[in-house]
N, C-alpha and C positions, 0 to 999 in steps of 0.2 A: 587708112589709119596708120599713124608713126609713132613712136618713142618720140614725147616730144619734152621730158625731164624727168633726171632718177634724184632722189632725193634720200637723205639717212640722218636718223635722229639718234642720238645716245643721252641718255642723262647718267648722271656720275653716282646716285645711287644705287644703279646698275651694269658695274661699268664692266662687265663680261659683254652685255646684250649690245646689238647693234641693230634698228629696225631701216627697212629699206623698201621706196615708196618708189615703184616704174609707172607713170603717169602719160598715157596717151594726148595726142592733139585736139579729140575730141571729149577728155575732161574724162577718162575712167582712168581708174586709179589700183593697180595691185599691190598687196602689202606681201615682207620678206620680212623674215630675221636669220640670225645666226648668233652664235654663244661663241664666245673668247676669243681675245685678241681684236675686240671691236673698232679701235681708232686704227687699228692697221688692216682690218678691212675695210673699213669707212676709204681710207686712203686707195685701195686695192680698186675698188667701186671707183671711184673718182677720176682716179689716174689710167685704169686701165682698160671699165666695163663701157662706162659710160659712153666712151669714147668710139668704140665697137658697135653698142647700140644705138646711143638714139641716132632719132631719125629713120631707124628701122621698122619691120613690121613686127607688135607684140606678139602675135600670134606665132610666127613662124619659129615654135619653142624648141624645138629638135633641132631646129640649125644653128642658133643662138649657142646651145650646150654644146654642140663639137666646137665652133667654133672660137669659144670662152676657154675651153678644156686645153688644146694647143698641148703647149708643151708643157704647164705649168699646174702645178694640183695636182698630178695622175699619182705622185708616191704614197700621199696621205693624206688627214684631212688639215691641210694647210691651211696659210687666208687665201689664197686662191680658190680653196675647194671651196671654203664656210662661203666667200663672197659670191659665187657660180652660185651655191644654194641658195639663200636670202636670195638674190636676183631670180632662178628659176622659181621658185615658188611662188615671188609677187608676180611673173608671169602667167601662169597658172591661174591665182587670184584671180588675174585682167582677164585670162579667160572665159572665166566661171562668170564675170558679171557680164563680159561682151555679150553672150549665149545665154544669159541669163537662166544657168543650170549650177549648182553643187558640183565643187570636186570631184566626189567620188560618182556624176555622173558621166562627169566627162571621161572619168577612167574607163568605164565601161559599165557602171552600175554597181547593185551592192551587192556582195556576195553571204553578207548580214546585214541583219538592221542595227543593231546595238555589238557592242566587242566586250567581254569579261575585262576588266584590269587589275594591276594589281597595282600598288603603294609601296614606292620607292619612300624608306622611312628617312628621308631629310626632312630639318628643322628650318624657320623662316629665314636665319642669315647664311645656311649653307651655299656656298660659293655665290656668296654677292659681290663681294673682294675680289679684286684685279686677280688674272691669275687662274693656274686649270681647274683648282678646287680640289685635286687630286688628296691634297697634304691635311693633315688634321688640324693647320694652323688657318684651312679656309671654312674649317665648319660650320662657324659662325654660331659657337656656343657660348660664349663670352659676355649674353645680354644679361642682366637682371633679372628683369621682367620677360618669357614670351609674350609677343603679342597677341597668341592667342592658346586654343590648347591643343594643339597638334605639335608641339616640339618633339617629333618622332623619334631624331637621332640621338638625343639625352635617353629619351624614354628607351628604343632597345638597347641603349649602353649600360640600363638601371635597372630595369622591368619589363623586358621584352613579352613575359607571357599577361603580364597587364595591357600591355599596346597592340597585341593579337586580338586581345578581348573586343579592345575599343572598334578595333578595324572591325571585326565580325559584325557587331555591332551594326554597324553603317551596309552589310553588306558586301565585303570586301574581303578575298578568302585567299589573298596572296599577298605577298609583302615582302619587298630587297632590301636585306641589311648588309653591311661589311664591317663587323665585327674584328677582323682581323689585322685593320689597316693598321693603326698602331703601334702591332706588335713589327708589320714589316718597317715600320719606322724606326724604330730599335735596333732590329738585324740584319736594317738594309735586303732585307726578304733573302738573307742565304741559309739561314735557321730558323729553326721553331722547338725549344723547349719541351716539356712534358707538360712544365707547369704552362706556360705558353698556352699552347695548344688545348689544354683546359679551360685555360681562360675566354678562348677566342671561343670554344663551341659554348660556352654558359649560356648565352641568349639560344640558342635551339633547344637547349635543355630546359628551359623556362617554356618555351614554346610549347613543346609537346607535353611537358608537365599540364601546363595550363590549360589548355586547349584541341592536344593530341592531334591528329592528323586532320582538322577538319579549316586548318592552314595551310597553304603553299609558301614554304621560304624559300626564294632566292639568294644565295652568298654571292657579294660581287666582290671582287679583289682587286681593280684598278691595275692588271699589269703588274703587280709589285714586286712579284714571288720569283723564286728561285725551281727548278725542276724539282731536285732532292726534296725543299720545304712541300712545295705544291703537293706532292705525291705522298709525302706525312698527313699531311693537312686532310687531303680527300679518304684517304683510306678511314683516318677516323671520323670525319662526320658523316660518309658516308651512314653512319646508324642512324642520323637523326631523319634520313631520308629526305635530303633539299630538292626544290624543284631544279635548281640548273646550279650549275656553279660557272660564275661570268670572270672571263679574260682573267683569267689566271696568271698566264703568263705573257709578256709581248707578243701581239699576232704575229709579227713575224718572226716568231720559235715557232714552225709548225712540226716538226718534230717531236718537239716536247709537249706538246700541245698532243700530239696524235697519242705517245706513250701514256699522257695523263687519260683521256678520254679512252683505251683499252684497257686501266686499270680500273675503271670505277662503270656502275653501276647508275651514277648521275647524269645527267647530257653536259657539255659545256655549251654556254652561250659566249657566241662572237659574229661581232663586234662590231661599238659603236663607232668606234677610233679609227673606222676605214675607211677607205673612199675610192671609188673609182671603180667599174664594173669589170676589170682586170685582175685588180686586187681579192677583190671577192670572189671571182671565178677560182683564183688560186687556194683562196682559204678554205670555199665548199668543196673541191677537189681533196682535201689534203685527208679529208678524215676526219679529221677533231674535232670535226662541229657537230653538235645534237641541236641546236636552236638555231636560227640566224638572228641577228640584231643588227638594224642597220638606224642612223639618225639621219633626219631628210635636211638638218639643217647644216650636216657636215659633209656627206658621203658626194654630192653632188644635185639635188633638189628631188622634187617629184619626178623628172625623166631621170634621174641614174634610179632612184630608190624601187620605181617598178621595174626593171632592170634589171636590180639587184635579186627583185623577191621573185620573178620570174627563172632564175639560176638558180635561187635557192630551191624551186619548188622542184626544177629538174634534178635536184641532187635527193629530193623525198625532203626538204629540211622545210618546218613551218614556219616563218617571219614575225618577230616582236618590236615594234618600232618602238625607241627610243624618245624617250622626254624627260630631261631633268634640268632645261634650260630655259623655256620662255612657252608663252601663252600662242604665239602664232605655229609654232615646230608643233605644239599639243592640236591645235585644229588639224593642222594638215594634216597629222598621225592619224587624228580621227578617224579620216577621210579615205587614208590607206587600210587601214585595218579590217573597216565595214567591206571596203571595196575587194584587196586582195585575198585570190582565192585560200590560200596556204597564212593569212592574217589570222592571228587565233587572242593574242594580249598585247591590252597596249600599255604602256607604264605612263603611271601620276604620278602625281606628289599634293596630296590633299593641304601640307602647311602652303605650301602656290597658288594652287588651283583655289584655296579660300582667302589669301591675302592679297600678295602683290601681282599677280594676272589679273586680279579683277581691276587693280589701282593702273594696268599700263592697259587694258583692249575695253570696250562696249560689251560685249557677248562672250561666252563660252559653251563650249559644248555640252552640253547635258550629261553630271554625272549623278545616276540615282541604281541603288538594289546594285553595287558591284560591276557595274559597265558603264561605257561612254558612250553616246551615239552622237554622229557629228551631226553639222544643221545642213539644214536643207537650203539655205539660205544661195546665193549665188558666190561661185568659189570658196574660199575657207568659211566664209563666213561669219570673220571677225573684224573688227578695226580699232585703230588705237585711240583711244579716250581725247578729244579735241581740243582737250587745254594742256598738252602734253605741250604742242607744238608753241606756246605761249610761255614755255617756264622760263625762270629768266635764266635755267642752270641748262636747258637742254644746249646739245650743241648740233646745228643744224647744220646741213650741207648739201647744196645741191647744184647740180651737172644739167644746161639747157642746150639744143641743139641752134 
């Protein structure tokens, strides 16, 4: 059996996302994705992967990943790294259906049957728009009409102890908001106010008002902050008791990073924004982590990401994988979560997982009562919708040996 064509689809109403199909000689077929910078990985894939694979053997996924990694990707998650991911994972895929077993069989089995999750409170247009999604202007608040009633990120910006509700509700007893982003958009994150800082904790205050501890809230900060802010910031919400307070500052401030996580009482989580089983050894080494977060779609696929969770479990840290980008990243998270022993939550986003994941894959993983369980199905256990590849806007491209 060989690589005998890789193939990558993007449509422009999702023009972060990039899906990528490694297709054997004898007709199996692995799917991949990866989130931003998609036509410059699509290119990366073309010019660089394909070239190295096909014609090889799918299987041999360990040797594929050193020798993709090279010199290129190891500092972050580049498009070197996102295109190594999307590629390793539709490997994996081709795996799972070769052996006609489930991902998180081929891992090693499940170390759960179902994962707790929690609700990343984005709304349907957040980061649909070209671009990291980082900035308020990709939030994709600007519709009229939601398409449906999960507009999360209006809803905790308005009534965050009403959208606690709604989550309980459904069975869902954690929730990531970033209430703060904003404000570092104002001050460039070297200050934070009095009034500030009031404002930014309002939604925990609503939370616990409405609901009191029988939530889990995550603060994530995207990087934005400053040491001096961050360290205002934590001292005071530390009351409202957050589960984690995520990437605070650049991971690579691990200094400040180690000062913030000695002064506070909360864990920091880090980070999705890393890549490379180096980088991570360095960041679990330093101290400052209470959480590990790694995204399988950035960091380097299924072989760096068990890797990852494997360092992380040597340092005592428990592993939360990442999804706030596409429907395939969300299967194979599954797949890790149930599987990895130190695997405890895996992050949604309920306005996705009920609108446009369903409009780009066939299946998804089963979410009911506040946890995910992946399928059983052969590798991820997903594929993309068959008239995808018919649209006259998709833009196709593919690489034949």
């Amino acid at each position: 059996m060989r690589i005998d064509r890789i193939r990558t689809l993007r449509l422009p109403e999702h023009a972060n996302l990039v899906h990528v199909l490694v297709e054997s000689d004898d007709g199996v077929s692995g799917l991949g994705e990866t989130f931003i910078g998609a036509a410059a990985v699509e290119a990366y894939i073309h010019e660089t992967v394909a070239p190295a694979l096909l014609g090889q053997d799918p299987l041999a996924i360990e040797a594929h990943a050193r020798r993709l990694s090279g010199v290129l990707g190891r500092a972050g998650a580049g498009v070197e790294s996102r295109g190594n991911s999307a590629v390793d994972i539709a490997l994996w895929d081709l795996f799972g259906k070769v052996t006609g077993q489930p991902l998180y069989q081929l891992l090693g089995g499940r170390s759960r049957r179902a994962v707790r999750i929690y609700n990343t409170c984005a709304g349907y247009g957040y980061t649909r728009g070209a671009g990291t999604g980082v900035g308020s202007d990709n939030w994709g608040l600007d519709e009229a009409e939601p398409p449906g009633p999960y507009e999360d990120l209006q809803a905790f910006l308005t009534d965050a102890g009403t959208l606690a509700e709604s989550l309980l509700e459904q069975g869902v007893t954690a929730m990531k908001i970033w209430p703060f982003d904003t404000i570092a958009e104002e001050t460039h994150g070297q200050e934070i106010t009095t009034t500030q800082l009031r404002a930014g904790l309002e939604p925990l205050r609503q939370i616990r008002e409405r609901v009191g501890d029988a939530m889990d809230v995550m603060l994530e900060f995207h990087s934005m902050w400053s040491l001096p802010a961050a360290l205002r910031i934590t001292a005071a919400a530390d009351e409202y008791r957050p589960y984690w307070y995520e990437d605070l500052l650049p991971t690579q401030e691990l200094d400040g990073l180690r000062r913030i996580a000695d002064r506070t009482r909360t864990p920091l989580t880090l980070s999705e924004t890393v890549a490379g089983t180096t980088n991570f050894r360095r960041l679990f080494a330093s101290g400052a982590v209470g959480i590990a977060m790694a995204d399988v779609g950035w960091l380097g696929g299924v072989t760096a990401a068990r890797k990852v969770a494997a360092i992380a479990e040597s340092h005592g840290l428990p592993i939360a994988p990442h999804d706030c980008t596409g429907p395939v990243v969300l299967a194979t998270s599954a797949h890790l979560s149930a599987h990895l022993p130190n695997g405890f939550l895996q992050e949604t986003v309920r306005a996705f997982y009920t609108s446009w994941y369903r409009d780009l894959v066939v299946e998804l993983p089963v979410i009911a009562d506040g946890t995910i369980t992946p399928s059983d199905a052969p590798g991820h256990g997903i594929e993309l919708q068959p008239d995808l590849f018919s649209r006259e806007d998709a833009v196709l491209v593919e690489s034949r040996r």
